[in-house]
Legacy VTK file of the C-alpha trace (Angstrom):
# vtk DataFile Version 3.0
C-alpha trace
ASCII
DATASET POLYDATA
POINTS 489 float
170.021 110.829 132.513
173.339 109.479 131.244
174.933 107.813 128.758
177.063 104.666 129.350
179.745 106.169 127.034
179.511 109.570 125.364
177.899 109.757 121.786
179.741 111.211 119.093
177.422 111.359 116.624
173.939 113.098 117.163
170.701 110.178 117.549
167.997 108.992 116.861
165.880 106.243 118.750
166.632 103.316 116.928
170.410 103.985 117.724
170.332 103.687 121.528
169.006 101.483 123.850
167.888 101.557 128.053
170.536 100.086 130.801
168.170 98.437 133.593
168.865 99.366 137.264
168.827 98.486 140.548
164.481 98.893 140.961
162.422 98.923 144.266
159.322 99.234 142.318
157.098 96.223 142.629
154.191 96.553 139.930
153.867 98.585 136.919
150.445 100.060 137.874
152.630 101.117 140.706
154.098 104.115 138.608
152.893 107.281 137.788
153.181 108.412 134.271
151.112 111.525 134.645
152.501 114.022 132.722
153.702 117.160 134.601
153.676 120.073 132.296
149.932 121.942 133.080
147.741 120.148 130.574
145.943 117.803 132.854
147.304 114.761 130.608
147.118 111.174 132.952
149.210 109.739 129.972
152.373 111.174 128.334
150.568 110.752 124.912
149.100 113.613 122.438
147.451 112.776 119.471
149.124 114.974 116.298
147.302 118.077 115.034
146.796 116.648 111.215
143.782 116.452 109.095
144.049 112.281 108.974
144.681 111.798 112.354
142.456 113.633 114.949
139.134 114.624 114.822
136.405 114.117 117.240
136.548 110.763 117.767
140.131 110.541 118.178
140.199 113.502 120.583
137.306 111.829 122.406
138.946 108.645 122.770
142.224 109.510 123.624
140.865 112.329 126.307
139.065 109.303 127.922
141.935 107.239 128.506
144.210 109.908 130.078
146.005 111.334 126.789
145.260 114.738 124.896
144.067 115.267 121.365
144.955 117.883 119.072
142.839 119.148 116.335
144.024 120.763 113.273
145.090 124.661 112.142
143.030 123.930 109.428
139.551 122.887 110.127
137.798 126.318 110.312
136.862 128.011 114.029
133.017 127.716 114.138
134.221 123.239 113.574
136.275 123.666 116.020
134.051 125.477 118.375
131.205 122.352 117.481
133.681 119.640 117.909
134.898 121.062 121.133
131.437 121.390 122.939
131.043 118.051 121.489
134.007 116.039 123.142
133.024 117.908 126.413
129.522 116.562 126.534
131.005 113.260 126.042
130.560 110.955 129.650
134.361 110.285 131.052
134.082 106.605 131.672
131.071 105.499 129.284
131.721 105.340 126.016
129.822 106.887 122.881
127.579 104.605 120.785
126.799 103.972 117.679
122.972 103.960 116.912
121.050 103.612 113.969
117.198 103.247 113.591
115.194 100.641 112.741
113.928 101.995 109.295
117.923 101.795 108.349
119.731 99.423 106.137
122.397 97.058 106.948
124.822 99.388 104.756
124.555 102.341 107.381
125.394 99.393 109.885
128.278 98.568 107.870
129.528 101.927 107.520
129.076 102.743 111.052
130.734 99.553 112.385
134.325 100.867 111.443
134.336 103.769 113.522
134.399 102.246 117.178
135.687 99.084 117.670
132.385 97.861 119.450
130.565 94.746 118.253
127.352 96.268 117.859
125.394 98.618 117.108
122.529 100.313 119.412
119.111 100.704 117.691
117.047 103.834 118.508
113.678 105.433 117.711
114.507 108.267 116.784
117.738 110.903 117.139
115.635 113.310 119.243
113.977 111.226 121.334
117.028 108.378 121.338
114.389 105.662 123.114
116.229 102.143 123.247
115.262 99.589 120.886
117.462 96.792 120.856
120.898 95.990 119.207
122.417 94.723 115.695
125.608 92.958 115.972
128.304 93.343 113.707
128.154 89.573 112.792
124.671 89.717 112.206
125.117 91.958 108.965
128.412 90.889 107.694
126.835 88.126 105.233
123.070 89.922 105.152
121.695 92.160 101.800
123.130 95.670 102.385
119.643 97.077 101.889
117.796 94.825 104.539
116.109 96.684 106.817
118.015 97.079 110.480
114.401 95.858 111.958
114.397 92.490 110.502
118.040 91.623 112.285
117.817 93.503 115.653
117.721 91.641 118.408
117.077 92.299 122.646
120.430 92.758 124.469
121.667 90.622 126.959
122.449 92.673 129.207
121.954 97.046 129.725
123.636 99.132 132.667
121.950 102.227 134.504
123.594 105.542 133.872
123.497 105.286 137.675
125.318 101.772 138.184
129.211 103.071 136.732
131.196 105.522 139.142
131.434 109.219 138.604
134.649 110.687 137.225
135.222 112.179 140.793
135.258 109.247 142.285
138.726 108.106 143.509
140.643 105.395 141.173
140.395 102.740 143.764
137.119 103.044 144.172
135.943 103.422 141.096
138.577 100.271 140.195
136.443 98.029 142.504
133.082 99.274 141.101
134.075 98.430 138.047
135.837 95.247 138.829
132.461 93.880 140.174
130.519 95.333 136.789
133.569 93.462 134.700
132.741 89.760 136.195
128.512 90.320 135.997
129.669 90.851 131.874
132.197 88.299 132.165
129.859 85.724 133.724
126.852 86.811 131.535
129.377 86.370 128.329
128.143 89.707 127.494
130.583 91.806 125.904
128.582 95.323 124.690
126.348 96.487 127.168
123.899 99.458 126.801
123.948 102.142 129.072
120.394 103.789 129.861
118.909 106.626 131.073
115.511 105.357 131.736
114.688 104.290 128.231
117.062 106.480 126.829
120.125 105.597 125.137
123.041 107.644 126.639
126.536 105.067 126.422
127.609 101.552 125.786
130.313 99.701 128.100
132.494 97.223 126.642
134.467 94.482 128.272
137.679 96.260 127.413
136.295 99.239 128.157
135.533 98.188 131.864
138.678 97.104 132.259
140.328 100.530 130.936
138.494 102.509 132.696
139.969 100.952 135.949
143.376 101.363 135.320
142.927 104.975 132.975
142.029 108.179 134.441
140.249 110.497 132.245
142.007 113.856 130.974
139.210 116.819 132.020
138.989 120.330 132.667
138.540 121.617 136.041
134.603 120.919 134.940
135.918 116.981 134.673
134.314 117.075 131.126
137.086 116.030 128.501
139.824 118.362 127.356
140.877 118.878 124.195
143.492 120.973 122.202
143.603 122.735 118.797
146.352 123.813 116.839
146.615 127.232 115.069
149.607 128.822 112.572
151.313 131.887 112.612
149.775 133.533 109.549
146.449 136.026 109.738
144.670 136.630 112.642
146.254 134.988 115.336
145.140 136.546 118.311
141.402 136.683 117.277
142.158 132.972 116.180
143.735 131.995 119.829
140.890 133.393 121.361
137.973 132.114 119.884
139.224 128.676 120.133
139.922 129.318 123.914
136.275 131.118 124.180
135.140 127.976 122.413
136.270 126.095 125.310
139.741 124.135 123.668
141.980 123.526 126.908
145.458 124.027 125.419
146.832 126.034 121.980
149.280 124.322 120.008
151.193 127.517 117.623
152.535 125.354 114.602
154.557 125.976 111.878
157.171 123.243 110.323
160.067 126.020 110.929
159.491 127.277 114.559
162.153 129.247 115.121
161.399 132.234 112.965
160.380 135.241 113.488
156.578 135.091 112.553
156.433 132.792 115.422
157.830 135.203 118.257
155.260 137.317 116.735
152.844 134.639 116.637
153.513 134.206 120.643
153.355 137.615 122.218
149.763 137.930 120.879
148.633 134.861 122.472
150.620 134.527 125.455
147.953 136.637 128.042
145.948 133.379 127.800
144.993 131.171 130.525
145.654 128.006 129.316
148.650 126.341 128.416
150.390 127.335 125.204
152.841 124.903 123.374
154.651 126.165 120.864
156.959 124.421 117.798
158.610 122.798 115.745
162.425 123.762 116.655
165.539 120.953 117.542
168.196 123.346 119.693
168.087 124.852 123.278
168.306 128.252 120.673
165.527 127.548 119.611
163.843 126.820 122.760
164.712 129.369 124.822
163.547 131.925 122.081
160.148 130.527 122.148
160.098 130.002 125.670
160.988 134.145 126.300
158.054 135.051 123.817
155.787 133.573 125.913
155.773 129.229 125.210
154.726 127.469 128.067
155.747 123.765 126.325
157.977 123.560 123.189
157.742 121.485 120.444
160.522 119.466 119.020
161.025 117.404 116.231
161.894 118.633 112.757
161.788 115.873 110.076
161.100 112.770 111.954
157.695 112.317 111.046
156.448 108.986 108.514
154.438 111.372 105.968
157.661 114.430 106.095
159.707 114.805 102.845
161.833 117.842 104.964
165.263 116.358 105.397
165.258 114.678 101.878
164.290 118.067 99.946
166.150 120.850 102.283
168.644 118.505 104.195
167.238 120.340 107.390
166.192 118.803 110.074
167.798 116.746 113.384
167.768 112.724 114.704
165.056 113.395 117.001
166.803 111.855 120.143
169.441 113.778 120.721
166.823 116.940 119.586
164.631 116.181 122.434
167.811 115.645 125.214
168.971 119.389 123.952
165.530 121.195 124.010
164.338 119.255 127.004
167.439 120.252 129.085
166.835 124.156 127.979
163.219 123.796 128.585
164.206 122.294 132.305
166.536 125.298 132.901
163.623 127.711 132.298
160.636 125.648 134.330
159.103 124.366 131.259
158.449 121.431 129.598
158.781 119.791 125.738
156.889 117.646 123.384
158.267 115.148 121.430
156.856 115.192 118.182
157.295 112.536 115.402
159.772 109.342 114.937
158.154 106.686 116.943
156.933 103.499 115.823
157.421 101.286 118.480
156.463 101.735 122.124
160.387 101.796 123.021
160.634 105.084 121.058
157.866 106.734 123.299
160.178 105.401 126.542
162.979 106.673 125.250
161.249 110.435 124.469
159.698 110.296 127.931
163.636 109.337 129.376
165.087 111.387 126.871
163.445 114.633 129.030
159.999 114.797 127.189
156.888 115.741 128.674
154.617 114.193 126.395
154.925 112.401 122.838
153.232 113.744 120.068
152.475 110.623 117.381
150.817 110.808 114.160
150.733 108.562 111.221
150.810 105.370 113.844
147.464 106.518 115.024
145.977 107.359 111.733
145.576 103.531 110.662
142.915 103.477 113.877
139.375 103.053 113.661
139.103 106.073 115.461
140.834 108.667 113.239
138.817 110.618 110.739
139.803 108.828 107.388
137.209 106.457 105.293
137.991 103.112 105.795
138.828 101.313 102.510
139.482 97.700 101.627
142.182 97.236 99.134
141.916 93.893 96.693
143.428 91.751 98.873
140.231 92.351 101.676
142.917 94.605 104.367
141.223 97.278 105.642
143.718 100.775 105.771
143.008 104.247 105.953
145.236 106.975 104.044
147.345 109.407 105.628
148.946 112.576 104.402
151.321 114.764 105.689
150.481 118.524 106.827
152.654 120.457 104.262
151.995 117.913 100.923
150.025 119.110 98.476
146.539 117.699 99.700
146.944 119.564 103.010
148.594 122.530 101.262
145.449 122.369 98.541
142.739 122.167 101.624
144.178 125.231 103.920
144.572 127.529 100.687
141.111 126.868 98.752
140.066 130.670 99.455
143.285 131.631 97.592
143.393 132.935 93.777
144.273 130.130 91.628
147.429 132.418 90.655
148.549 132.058 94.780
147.612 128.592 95.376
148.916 127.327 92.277
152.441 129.573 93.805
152.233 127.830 97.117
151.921 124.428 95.327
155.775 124.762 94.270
157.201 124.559 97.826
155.038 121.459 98.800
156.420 118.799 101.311
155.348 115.618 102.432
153.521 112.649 100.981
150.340 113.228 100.067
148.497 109.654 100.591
149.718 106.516 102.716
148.230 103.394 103.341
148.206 102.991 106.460
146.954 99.456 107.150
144.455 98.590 110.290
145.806 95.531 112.480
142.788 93.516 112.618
144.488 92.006 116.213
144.643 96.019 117.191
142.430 98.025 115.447
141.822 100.797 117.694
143.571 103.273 119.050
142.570 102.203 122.581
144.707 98.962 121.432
147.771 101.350 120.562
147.740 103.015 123.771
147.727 99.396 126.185
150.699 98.635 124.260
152.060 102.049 124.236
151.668 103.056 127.892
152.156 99.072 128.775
155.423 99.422 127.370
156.573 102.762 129.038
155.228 101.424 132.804
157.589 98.405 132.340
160.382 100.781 131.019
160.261 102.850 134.215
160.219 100.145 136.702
163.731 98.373 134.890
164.997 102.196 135.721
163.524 102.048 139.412
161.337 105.159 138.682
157.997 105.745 140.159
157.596 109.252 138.033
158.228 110.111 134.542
160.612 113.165 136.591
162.655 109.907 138.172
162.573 107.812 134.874
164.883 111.427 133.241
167.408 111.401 136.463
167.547 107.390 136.738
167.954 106.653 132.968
171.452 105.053 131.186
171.567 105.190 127.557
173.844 103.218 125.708
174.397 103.267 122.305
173.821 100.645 119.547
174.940 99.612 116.055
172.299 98.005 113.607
173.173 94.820 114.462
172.384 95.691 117.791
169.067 96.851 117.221
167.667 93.767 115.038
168.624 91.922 117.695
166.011 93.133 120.155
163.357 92.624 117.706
161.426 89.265 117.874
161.422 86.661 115.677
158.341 85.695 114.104
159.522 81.966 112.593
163.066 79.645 112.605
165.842 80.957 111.486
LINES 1 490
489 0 1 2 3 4 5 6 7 8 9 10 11 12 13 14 15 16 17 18 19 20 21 22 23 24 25 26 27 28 29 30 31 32 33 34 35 36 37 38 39 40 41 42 43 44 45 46 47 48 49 50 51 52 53 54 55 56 57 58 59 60 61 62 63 64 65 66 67 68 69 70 71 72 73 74 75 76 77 78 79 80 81 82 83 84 85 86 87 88 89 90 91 92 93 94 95 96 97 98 99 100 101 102 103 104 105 106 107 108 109 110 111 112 113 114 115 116 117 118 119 120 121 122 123 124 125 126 127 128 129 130 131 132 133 134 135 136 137 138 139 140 141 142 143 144 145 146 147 148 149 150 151 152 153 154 155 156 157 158 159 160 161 162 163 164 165 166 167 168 169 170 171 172 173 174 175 176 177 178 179 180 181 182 183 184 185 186 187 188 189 190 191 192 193 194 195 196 197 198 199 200 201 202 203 204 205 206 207 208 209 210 211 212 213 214 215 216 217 218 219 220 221 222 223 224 225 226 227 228 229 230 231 232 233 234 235 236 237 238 239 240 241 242 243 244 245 246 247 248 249 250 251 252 253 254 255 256 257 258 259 260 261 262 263 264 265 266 267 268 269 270 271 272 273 274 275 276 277 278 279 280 281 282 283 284 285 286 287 288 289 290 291 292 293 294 295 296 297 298 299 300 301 302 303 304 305 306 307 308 309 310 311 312 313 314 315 316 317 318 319 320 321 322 323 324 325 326 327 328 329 330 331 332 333 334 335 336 337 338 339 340 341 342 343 344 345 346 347 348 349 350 351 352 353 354 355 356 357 358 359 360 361 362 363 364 365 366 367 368 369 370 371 372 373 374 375 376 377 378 379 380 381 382 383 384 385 386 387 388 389 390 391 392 393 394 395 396 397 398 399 400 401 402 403 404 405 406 407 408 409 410 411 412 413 414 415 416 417 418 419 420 421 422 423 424 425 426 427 428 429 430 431 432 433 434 435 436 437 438 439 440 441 442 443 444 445 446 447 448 449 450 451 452 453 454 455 456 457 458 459 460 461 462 463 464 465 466 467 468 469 470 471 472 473 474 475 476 477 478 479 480 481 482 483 484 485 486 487 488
């Protein structure tokens, strides 16, 4: 990459901008963005390792559309070790329903409705037995008495799908594309848009008309089993090597060693008791090639950057510490290049420009957070404030709600110590756009926006998108220009 003229300040993303180039590339779908650093991820996109953003559904859901989730340091091992063989039962293209049984009330059917953004909900006979009943649509029980009984508003489906009818996760994108091209017009000319899938009489998926159409142009993120991966996140306190490898016994596909300050000692430590594992170990937080090379000699296979950029982190107001995550991510990513390894950039973005500019900037991957935690999919209640919008709250990993959580086995005398060097907000709304609810929605636009980024740059590979990019830097003014206006001015 370059720079049109040479920065004198250090960055962040909302201070530069992307020169286009001469292209040869054609389509968008024509580029690969595939990211290149050993975990198997089809999209440059990890879902953040904090308590309000992934969980199982979000590590599901992202893992089917090509990206890689990352679950928490603090959920405890034997969670981790059920969520994990969880996700990886989970079918690659199908998608997990939501069920209920007839002797339940519209309530549960409520409650259930914001988890997926599907616009049903599959009735069953039982959980054991999971025999298909019929379907309740979202609609149905909008306006109906919570406590009616689900039986009184279910209704036959229009149309269900075989197990055997949708393509294998083997099967080669192009021919799984026209499989499920011809499956997307029988729904589209049936004006069906939820679809059961069955296993004889037994309930095992649902397809969606958007999911159809994702699932031709996604490829999954699996193991070499082609179940869904998944990643979890451990500190540098306790235990780590008995930590490291029960999650990896437990079948997690990548370690993420975390602490807010990753270039300390503890965390060289932390490294050269987990490094004999076979599977990739990333490694973080730090903002200089010093910092990155360290890690990368204990044993850090992919380095994570980003000190202070993150919505819910109070770190550069209360210790001044910290870096403008561009110009972070072009240091450590040029280090990490040197050595044959790779970065994450973690925290800052809000827009899908900021994930282009990561990914040009020299990332592997991009780590977001608090944008995905206003999703249906991430682990928070939903709650409707008095206006009717539906948000979620979010909290950052070192406030005092995450701090209170990870040290409730502490004496009062030690936790109420800990609670004096607290950092980061402890609850955000963080409101669901009823146009893009899911996180499915966030990653069209995301990965949308990064395809058309690349081909402006004449890159077929996230590897050509680094060497062919021209930054140039931008005032303010300069930036509010490029956003779109909503009414007259």
């Amino acid at each position: 990459m370059q720079f049109l003229t040479q920065p004198r300040t250090d960055l962040t993303y909302s201070d530069v901008f992307l020169v286009p180039s001469r292209s040869e590339i054609t389509s968008r779908t024509a580029v690969d963005i595939s990211a290149q650093d050993g975990t198997g991820s089809q999209i440059p996109v990890v879902a953040a390792n904090m308590n309000a953003v992934t969980g199982r559904r979000m590590a599901e859901t992202i893992a089917r559309r090509g990206g890689l989730g990352v679950l928490p340091q603090d959920l405890p091992l034997d969670e981790v070790a059920s969520v994990t063989s969880w996700i990886k039962s989970r079918h690659p293209i199908f998608e997990t329903p939501l069920w209920v049984t007839p002797q339940d009330r519209v309530l549960d059917v409520l409650h259930l409705s914001a988890k997926r953004n599907h616009p049903a909900v599959a009735v069953i006979d039982d959980p054991e037995s999971r025999t298909f009943r019929g379907v309740v649509l979202v609609t149905d029980v909008e306006g109906a008495d919570h406590f009616t009984s689900v039986s009184e508003l279910m209704r036959a489906p229009v149309m269900t799908l075989g197990a055997d009818e949708l393509p294998a996760v083997s099967t080669p994108m192009a021919e799984r594309a026209d499989v499920l091209s011809e499956l997307y017009q029988r729904m589209h000319q049936a004006q069906v848009d939820y679809a059961p899938v069955l296993d004889g009489d037994r309930l095992v998926g649902v397809m969606t008309l958007s999911g159809v159409l994702r699932s031709s142009l996604y490829a999954p993120g699996v193991d070499d089993q082609q179940r869904l991966h998944v990643a979890a996140a451990i500190g540098v306190n306790g235990d780590v090597k008995g930590k490291a490898e029960a999650l990896v016994e437990s079948g997690v596909d990548c370690l993420v060693v975390d602490t807010a300050h990753g270039h300390q000692q503890k965390m060289l430590d932390a490294l050269s008791q987990v490094s004999h594992l076979k599977v990739p170990v990333v490694a973080g937080n730090v903002v200089t090639a010093d910092g990155t090379n360290d890690l990368i000699d204990a044993g850090a296979d992919i380095i994570k950057v980003g000190v202070g950029p993150g919505a819910m982190c109070t770190t550069r107001m209360m210790t001044a510490v910290g870096r403008p995550q561009l110009s972070a991510v072009l240091e450590c990513a040029a280090a990490a290049r040197a050595r044959g390894a790779s970065v994450w950039a973690d925290g800052g973005v809000k827009h899908p420009r900021d994930v282009a500019l990561a990914l040009a900037a020299g990332a592997s991957q991009v780590m977001i957070g608090s944008w995905f935690s206003g999703t249906y999919e991430s682990p928070g209640d939903m709650v409707v404030d008095s206006s009717g919008r539906k948000y979620k709250e979010n909290f950052g990993m070192a406030s005092s709600r995450a701090v209170s959580a990870r040290t409730r086995e502490d004496s009062a005398y030690e936790r109420a110590r800990k609670a004096l060097f607290e950092e980061g907000i402890s609850g955000s709304k963080m409101y669901i756009d009823p146009d893009h609810p899911s996180v499915e929605d966030l990653l069209d636009r995301i990965t949308s926006g990064v395809r058309s980024s690349m081909t402006y740059a004449g890159a077929s590979t996230l590897e050509e998108f680094h060497e062919r990019a021209v930054f140039g830097v931008q005032s303010a003014s300069g930036y509010e220009e490029g956003r779109a206006v909503a009414q007259s001015w």
